[in-house]
PDB file with SEQRES, HELIX, SHEET and CRYST1 records, atoms N, CA, C and O in Angstrom:
SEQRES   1 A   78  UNK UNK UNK UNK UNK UNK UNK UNK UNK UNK UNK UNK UNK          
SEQRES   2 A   78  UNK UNK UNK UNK UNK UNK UNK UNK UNK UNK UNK UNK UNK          
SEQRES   3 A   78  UNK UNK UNK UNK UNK UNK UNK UNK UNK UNK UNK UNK UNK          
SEQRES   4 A   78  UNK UNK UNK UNK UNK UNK UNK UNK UNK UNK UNK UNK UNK          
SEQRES   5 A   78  UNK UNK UNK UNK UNK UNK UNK UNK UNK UNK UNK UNK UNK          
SEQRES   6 A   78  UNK UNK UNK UNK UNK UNK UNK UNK UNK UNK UNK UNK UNK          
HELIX    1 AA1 UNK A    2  UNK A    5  1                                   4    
HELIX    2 AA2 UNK A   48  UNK A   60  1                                  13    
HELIX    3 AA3 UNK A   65  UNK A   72  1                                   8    
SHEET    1 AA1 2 UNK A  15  UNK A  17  0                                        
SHEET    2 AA1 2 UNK A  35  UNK A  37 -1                                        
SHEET    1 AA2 2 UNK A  20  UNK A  21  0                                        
SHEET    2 AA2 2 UNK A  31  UNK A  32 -1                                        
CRYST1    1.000    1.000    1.000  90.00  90.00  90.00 P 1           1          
ATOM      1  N   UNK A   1     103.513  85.670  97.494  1.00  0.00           N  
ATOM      2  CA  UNK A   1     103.595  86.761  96.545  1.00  0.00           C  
ATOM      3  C   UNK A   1     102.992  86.353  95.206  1.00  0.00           C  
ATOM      4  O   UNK A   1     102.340  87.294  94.753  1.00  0.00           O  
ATOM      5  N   UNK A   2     102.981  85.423  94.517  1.00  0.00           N  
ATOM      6  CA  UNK A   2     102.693  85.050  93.858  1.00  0.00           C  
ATOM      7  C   UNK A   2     101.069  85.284  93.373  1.00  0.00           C  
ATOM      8  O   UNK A   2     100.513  85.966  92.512  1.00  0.00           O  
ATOM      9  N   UNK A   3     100.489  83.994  94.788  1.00  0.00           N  
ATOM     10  CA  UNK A   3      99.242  84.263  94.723  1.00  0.00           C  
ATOM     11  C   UNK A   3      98.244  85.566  94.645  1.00  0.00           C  
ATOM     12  O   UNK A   3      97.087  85.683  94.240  1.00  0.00           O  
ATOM     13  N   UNK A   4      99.362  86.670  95.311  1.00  0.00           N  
ATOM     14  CA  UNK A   4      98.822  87.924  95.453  1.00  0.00           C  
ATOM     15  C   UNK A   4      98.705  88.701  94.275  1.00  0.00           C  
ATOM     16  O   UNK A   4      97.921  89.620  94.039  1.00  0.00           O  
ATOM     17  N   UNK A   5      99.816  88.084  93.392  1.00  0.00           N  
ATOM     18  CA  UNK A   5     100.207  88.880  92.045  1.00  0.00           C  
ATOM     19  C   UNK A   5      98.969  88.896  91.043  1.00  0.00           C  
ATOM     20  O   UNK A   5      98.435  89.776  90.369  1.00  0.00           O  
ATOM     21  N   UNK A   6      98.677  87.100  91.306  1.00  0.00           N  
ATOM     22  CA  UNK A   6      97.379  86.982  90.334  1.00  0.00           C  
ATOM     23  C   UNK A   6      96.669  86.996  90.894  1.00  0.00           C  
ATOM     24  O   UNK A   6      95.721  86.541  90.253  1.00  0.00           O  
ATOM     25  N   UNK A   7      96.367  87.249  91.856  1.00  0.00           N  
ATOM     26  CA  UNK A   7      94.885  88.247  92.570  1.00  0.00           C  
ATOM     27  C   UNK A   7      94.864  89.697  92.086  1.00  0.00           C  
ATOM     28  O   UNK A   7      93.754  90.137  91.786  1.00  0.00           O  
ATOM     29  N   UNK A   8      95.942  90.524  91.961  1.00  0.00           N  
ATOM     30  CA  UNK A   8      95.806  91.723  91.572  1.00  0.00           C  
ATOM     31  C   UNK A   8      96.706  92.017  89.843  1.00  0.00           C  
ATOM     32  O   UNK A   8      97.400  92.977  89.506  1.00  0.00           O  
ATOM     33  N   UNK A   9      96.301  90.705  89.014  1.00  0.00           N  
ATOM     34  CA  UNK A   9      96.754  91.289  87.956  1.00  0.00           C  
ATOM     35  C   UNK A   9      98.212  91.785  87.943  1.00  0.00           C  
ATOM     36  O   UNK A   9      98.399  92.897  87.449  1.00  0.00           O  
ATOM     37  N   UNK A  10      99.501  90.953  88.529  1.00  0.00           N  
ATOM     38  CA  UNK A  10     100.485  91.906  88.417  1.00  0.00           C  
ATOM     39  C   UNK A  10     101.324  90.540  87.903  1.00  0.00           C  
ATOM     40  O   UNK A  10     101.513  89.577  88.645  1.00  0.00           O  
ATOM     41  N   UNK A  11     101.804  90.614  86.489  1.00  0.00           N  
ATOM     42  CA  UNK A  11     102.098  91.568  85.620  1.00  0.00           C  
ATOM     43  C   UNK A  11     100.679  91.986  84.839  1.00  0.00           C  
ATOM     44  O   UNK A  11      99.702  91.384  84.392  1.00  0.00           O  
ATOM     45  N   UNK A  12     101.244  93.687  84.958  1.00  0.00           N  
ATOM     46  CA  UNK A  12     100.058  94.206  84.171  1.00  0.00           C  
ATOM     47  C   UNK A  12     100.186  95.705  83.847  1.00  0.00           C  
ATOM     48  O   UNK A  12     101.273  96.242  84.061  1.00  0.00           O  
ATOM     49  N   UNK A  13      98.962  96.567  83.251  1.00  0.00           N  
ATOM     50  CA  UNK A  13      99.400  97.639  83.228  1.00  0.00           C  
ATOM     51  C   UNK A  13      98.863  98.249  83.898  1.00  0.00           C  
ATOM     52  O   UNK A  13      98.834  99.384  83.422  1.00  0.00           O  
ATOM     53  N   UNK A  14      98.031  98.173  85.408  1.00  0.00           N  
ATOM     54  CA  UNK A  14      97.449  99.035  86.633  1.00  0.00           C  
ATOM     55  C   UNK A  14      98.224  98.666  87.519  1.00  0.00           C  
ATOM     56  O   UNK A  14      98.487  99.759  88.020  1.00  0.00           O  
ATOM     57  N   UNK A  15      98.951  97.727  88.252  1.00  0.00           N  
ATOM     58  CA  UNK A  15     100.097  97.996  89.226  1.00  0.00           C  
ATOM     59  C   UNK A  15     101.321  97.732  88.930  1.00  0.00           C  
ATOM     60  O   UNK A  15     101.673  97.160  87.899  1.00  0.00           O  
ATOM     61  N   UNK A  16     102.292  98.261  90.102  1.00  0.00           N  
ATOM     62  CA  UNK A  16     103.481  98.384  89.710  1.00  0.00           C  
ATOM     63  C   UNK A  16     104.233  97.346  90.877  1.00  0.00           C  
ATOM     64  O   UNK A  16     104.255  98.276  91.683  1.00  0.00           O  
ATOM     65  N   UNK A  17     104.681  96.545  91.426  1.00  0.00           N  
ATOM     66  CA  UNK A  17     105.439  95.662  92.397  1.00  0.00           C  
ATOM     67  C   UNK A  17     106.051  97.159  92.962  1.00  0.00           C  
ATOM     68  O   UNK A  17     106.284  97.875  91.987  1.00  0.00           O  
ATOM     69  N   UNK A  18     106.333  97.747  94.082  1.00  0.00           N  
ATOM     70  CA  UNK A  18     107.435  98.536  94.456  1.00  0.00           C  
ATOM     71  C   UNK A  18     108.699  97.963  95.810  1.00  0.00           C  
ATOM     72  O   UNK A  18     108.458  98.869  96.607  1.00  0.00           O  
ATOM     73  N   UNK A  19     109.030  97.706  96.023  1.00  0.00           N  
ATOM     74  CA  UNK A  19     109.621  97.545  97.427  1.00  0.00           C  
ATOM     75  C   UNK A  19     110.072  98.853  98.292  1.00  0.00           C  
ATOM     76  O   UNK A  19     110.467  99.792  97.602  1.00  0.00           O  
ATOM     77  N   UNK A  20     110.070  99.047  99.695  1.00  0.00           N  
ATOM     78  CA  UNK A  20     110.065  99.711 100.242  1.00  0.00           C  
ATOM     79  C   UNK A  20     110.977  99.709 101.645  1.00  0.00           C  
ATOM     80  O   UNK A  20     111.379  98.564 101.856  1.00  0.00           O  
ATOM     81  N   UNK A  21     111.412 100.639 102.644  1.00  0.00           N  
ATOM     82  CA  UNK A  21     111.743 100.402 103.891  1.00  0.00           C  
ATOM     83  C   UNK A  21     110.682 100.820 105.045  1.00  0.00           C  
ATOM     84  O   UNK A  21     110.324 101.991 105.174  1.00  0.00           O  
ATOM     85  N   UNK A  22     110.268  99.904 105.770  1.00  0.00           N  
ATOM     86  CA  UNK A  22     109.144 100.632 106.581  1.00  0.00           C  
ATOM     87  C   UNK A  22     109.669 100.749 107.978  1.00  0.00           C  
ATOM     88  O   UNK A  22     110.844 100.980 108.262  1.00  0.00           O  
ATOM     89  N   UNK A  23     108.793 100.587 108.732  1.00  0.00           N  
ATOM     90  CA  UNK A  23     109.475 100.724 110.389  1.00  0.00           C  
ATOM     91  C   UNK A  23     108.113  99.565 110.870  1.00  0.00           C  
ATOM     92  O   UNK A  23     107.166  99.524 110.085  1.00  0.00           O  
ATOM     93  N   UNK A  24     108.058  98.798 111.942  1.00  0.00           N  
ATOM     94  CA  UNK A  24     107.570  98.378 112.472  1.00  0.00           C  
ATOM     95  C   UNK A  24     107.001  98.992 113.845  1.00  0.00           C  
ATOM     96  O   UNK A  24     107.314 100.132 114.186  1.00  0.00           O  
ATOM     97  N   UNK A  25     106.373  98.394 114.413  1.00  0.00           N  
ATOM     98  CA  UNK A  25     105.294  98.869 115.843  1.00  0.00           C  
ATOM     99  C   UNK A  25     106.716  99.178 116.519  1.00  0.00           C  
ATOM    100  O   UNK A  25     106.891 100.257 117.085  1.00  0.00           O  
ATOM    101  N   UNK A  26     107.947  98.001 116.434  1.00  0.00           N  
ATOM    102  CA  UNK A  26     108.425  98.670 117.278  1.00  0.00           C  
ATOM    103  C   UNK A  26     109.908  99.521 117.034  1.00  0.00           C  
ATOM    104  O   UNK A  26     110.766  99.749 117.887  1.00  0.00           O  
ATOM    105  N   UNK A  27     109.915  99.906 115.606  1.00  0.00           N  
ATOM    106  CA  UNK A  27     110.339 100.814 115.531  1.00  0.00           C  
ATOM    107  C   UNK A  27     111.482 100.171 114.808  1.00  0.00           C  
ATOM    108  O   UNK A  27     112.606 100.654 114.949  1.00  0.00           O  
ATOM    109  N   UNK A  28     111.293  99.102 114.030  1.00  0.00           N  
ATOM    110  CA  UNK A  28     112.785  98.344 113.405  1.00  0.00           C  
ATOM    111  C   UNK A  28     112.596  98.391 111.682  1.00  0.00           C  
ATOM    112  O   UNK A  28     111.532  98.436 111.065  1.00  0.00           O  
ATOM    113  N   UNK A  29     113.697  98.371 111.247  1.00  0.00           N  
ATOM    114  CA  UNK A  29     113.771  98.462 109.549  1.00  0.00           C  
ATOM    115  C   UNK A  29     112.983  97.448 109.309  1.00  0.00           C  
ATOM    116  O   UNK A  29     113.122  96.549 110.138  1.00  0.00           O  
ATOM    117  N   UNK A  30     112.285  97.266 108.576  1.00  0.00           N  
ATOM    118  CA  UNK A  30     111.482  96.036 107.927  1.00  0.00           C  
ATOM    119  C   UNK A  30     111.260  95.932 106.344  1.00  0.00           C  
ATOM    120  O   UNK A  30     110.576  96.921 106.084  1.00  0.00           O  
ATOM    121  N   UNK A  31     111.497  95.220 105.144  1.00  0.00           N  
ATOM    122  CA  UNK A  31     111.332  95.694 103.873  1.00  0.00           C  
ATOM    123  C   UNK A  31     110.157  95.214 103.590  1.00  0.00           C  
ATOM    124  O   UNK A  31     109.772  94.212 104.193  1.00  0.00           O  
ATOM    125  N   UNK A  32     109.490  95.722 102.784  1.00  0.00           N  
ATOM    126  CA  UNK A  32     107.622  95.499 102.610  1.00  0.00           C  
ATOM    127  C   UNK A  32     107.823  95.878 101.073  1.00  0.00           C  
ATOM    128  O   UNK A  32     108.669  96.627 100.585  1.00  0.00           O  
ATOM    129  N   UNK A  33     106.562  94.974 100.293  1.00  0.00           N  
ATOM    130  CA  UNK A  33     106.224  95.700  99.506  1.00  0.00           C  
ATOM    131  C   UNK A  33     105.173  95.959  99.002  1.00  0.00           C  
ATOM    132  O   UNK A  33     104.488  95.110  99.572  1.00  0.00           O  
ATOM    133  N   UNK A  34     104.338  96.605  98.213  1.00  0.00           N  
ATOM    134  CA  UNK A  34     103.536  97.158  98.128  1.00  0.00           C  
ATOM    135  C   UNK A  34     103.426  97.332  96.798  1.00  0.00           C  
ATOM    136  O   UNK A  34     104.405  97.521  96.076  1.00  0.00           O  
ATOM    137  N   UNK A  35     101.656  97.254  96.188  1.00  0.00           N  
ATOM    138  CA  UNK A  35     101.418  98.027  94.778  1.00  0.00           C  
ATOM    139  C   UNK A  35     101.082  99.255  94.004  1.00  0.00           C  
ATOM    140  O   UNK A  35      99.943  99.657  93.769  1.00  0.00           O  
ATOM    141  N   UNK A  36     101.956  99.684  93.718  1.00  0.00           N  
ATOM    142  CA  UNK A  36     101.513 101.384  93.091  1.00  0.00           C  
ATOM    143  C   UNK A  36     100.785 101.327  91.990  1.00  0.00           C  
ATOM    144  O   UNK A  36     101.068 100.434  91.191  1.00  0.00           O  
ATOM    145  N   UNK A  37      99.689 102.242  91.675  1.00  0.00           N  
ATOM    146  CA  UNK A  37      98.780 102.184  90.327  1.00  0.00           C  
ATOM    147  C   UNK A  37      99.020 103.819  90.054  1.00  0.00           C  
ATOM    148  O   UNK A  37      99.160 104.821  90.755  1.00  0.00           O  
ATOM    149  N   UNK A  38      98.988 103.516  88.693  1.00  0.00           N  
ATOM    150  CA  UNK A  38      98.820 104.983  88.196  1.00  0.00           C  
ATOM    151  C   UNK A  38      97.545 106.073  88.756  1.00  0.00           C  
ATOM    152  O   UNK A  38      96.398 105.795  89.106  1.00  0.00           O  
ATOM    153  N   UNK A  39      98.137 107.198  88.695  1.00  0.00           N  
ATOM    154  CA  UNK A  39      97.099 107.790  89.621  1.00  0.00           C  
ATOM    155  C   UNK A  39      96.325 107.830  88.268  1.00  0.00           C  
ATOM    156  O   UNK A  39      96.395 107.346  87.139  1.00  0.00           O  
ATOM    157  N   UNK A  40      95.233 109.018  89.304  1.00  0.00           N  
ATOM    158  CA  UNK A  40      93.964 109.223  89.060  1.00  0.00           C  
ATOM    159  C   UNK A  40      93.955 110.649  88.930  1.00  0.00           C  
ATOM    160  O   UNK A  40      95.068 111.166  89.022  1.00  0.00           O  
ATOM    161  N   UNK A  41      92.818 111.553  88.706  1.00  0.00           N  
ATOM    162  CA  UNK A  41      93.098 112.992  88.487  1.00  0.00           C  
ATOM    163  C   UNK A  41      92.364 113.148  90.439  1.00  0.00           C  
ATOM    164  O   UNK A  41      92.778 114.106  91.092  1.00  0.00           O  
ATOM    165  N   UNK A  42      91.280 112.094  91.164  1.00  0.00           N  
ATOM    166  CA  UNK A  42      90.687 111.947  92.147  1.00  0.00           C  
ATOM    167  C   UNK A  42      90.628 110.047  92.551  1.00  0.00           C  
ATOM    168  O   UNK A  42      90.299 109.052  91.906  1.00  0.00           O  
ATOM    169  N   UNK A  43      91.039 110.246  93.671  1.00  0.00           N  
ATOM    170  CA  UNK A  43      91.377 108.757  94.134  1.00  0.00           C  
ATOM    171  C   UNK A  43      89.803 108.455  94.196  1.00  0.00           C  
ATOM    172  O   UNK A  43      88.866 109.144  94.599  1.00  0.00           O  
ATOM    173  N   UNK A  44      89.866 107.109  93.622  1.00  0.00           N  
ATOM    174  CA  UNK A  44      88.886 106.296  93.909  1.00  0.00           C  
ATOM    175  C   UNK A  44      88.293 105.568  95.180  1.00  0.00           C  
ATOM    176  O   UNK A  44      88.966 105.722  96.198  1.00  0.00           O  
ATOM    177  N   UNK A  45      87.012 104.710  95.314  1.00  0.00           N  
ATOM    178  CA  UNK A  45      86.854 104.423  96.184  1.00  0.00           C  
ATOM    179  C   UNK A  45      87.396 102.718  96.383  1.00  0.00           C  
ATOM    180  O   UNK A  45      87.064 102.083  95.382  1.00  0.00           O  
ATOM    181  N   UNK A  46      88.087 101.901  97.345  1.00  0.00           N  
ATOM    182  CA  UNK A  46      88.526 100.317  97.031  1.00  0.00           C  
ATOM    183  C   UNK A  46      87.046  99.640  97.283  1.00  0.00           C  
ATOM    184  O   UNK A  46      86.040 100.173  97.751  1.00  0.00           O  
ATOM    185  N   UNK A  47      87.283  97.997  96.719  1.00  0.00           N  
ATOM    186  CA  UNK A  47      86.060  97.685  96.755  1.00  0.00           C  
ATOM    187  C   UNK A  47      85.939  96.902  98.597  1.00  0.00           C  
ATOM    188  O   UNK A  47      86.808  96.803  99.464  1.00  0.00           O  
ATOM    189  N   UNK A  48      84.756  96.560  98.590  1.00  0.00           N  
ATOM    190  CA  UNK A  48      84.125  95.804  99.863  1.00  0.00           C  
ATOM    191  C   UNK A  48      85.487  95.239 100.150  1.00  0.00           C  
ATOM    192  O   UNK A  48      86.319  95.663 100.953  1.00  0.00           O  
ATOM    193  N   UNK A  49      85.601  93.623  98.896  1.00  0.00           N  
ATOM    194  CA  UNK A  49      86.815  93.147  99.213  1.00  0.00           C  
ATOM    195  C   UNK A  49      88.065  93.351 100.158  1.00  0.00           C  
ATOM    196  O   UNK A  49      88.747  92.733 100.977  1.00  0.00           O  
ATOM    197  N   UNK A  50      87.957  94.585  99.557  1.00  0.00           N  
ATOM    198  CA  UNK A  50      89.382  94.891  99.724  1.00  0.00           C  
ATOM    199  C   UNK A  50      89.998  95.456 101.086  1.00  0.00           C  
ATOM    200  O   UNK A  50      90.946  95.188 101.824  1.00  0.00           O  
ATOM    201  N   UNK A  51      88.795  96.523 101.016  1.00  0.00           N  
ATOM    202  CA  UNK A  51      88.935  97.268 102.645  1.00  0.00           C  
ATOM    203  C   UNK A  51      88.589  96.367 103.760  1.00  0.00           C  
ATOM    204  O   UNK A  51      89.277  96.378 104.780  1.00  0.00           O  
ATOM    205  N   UNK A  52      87.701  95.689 103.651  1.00  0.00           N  
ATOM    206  CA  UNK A  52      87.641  94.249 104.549  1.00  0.00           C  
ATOM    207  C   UNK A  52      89.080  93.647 104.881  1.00  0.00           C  
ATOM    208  O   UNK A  52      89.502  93.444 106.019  1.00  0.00           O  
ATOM    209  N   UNK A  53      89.797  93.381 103.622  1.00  0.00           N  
ATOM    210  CA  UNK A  53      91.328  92.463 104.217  1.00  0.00           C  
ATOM    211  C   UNK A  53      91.993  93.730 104.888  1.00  0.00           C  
ATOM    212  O   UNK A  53      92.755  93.437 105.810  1.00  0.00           O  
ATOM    213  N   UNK A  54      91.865  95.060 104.618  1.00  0.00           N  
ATOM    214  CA  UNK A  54      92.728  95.878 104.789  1.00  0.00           C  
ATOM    215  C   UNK A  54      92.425  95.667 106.813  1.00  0.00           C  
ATOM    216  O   UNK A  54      93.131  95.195 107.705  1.00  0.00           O  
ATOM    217  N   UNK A  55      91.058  96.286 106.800  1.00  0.00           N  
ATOM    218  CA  UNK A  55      90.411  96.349 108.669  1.00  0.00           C  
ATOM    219  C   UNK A  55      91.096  94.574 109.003  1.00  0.00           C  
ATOM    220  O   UNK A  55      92.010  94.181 109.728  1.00  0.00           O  
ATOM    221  N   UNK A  56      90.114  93.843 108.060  1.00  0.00           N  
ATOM    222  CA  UNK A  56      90.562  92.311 109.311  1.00  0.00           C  
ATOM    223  C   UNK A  56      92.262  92.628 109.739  1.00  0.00           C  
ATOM    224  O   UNK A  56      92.647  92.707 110.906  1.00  0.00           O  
ATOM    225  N   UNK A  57      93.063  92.768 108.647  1.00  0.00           N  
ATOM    226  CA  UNK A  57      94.622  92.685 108.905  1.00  0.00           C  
ATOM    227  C   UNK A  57      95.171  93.177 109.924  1.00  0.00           C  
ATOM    228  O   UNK A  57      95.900  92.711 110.799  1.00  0.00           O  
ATOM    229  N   UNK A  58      94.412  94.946 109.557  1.00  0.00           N  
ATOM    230  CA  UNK A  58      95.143  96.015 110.776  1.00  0.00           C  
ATOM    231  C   UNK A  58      94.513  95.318 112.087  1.00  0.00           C  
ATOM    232  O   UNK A  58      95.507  95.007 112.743  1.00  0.00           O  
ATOM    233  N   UNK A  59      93.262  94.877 112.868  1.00  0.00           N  
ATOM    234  CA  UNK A  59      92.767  94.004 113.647  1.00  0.00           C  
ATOM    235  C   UNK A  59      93.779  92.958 114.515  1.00  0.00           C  
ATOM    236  O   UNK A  59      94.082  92.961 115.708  1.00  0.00           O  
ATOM    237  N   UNK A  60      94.222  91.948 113.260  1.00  0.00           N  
ATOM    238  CA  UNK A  60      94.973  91.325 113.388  1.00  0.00           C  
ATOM    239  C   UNK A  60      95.966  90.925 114.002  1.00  0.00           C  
ATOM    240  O   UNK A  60      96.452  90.111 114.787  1.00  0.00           O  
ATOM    241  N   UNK A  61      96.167  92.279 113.002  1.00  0.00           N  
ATOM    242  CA  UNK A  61      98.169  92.798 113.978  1.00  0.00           C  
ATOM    243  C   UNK A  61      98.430  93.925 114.795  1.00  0.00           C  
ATOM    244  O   UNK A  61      99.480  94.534 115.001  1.00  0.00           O  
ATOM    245  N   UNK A  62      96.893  94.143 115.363  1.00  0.00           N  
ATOM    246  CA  UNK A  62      96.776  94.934 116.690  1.00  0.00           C  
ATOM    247  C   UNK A  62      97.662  96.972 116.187  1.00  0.00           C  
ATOM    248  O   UNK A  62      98.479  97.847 116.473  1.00  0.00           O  
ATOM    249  N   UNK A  63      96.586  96.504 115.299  1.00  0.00           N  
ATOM    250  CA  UNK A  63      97.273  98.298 114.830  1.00  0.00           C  
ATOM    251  C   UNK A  63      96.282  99.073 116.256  1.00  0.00           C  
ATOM    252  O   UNK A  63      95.422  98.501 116.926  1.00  0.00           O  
ATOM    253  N   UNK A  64      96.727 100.408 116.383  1.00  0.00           N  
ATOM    254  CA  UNK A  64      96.034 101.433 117.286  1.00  0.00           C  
ATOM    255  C   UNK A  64      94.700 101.662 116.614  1.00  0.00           C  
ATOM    256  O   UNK A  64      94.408 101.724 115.420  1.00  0.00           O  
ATOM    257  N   UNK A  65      93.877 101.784 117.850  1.00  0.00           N  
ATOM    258  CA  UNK A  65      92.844 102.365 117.505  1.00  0.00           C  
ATOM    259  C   UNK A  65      92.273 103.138 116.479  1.00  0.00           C  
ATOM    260  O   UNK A  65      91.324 103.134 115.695  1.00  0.00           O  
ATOM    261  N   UNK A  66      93.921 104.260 117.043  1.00  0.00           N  
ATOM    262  CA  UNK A  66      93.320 105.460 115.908  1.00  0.00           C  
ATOM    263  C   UNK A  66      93.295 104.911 114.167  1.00  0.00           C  
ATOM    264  O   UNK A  66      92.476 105.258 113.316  1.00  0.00           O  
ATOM    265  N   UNK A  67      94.362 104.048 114.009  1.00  0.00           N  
ATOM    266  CA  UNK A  67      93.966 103.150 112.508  1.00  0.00           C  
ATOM    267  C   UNK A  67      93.088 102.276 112.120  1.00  0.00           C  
ATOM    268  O   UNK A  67      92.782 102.262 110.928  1.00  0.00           O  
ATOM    269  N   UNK A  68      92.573 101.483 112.901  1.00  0.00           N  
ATOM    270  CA  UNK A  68      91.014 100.645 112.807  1.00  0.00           C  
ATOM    271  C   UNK A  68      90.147 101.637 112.603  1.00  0.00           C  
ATOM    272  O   UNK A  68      89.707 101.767 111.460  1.00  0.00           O  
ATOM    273  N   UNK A  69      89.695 102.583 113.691  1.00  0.00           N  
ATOM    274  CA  UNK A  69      88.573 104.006 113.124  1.00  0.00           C  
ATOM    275  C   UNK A  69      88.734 104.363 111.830  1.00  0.00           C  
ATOM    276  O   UNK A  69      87.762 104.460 111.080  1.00  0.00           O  
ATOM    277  N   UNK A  70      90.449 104.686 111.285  1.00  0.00           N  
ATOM    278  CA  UNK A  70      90.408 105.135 110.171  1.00  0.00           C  
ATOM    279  C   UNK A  70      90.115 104.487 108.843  1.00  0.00           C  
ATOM    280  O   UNK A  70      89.874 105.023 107.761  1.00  0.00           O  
ATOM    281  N   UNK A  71      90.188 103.225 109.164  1.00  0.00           N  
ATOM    282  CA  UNK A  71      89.645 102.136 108.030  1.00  0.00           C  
ATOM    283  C   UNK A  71      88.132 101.920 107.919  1.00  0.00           C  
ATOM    284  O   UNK A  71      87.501 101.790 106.870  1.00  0.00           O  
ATOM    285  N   UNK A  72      87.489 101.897 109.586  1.00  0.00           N  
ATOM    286  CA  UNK A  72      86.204 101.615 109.264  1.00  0.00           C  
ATOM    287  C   UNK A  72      85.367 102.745 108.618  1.00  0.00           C  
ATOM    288  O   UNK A  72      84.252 102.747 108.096  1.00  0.00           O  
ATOM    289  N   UNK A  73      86.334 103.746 108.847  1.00  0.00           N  
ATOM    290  CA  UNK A  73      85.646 104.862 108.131  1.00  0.00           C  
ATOM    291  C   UNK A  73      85.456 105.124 106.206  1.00  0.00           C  
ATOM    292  O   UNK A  73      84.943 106.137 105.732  1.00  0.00           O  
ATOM    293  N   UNK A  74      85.922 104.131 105.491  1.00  0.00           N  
ATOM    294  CA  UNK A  74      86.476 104.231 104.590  1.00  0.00           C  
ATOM    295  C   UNK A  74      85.140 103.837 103.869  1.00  0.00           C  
ATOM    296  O   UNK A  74      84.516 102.837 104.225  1.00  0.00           O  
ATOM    297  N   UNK A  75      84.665 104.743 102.724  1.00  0.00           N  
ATOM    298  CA  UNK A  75      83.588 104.188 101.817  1.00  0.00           C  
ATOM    299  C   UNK A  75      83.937 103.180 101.152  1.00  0.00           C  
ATOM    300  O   UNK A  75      85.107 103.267 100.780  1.00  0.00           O  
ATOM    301  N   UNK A  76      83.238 101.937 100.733  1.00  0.00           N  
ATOM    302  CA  UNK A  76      83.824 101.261  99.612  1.00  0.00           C  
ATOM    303  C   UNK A  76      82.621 101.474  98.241  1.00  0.00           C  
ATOM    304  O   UNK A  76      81.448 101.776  98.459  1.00  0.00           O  
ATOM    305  N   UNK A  77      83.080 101.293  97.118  1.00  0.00           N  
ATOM    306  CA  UNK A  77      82.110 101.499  96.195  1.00  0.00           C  
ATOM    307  C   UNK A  77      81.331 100.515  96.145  1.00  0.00           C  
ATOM    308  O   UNK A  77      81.827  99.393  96.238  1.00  0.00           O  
ATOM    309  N   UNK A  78      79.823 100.674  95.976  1.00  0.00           N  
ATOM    310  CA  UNK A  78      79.022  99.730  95.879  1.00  0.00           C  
ATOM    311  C   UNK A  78      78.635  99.193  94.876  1.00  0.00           C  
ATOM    312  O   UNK A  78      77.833  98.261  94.945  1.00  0.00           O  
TER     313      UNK A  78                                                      
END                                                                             
């Protein structure tokens, strides 16, 4: 967590640390957390970076199909 923090600037004033309850593949409580940024009036595009860790991850951990398509589909800004 740490390392992640100062990869994304947190403490700061574009994300927020949140914690959350999610569900897993197979369907169990799991706590995750995640960074919230202030919106936007129109969501932006993430960079190369980023959507890259996002696809390798989902890959990874054997997300469905239908979520790999939906990542590779994702513009990143150039």
């Amino acid at each position: 967590m740490l390392r992640l923090n100062l990869t994304e600037g947190v403490p700061g004033k574009v994300y927020s640390p949140t914690w959350l309850e999610m569900y897993d593949v197979g369907g169990q409580t799991v706590r995750a957390m995640t960074y919230v940024a202030e919106g936007n009036e129109s969501d932006g595009c993430p960079s190369l970076r980023y959507i890259t860790l996002l696809r390798d991850g989902a890959r990874a951990h054997g997300l469905p199909t239908k979520w790999l398509q939906m990542l590779e589909s994702v513009v990143h800004v150039e």
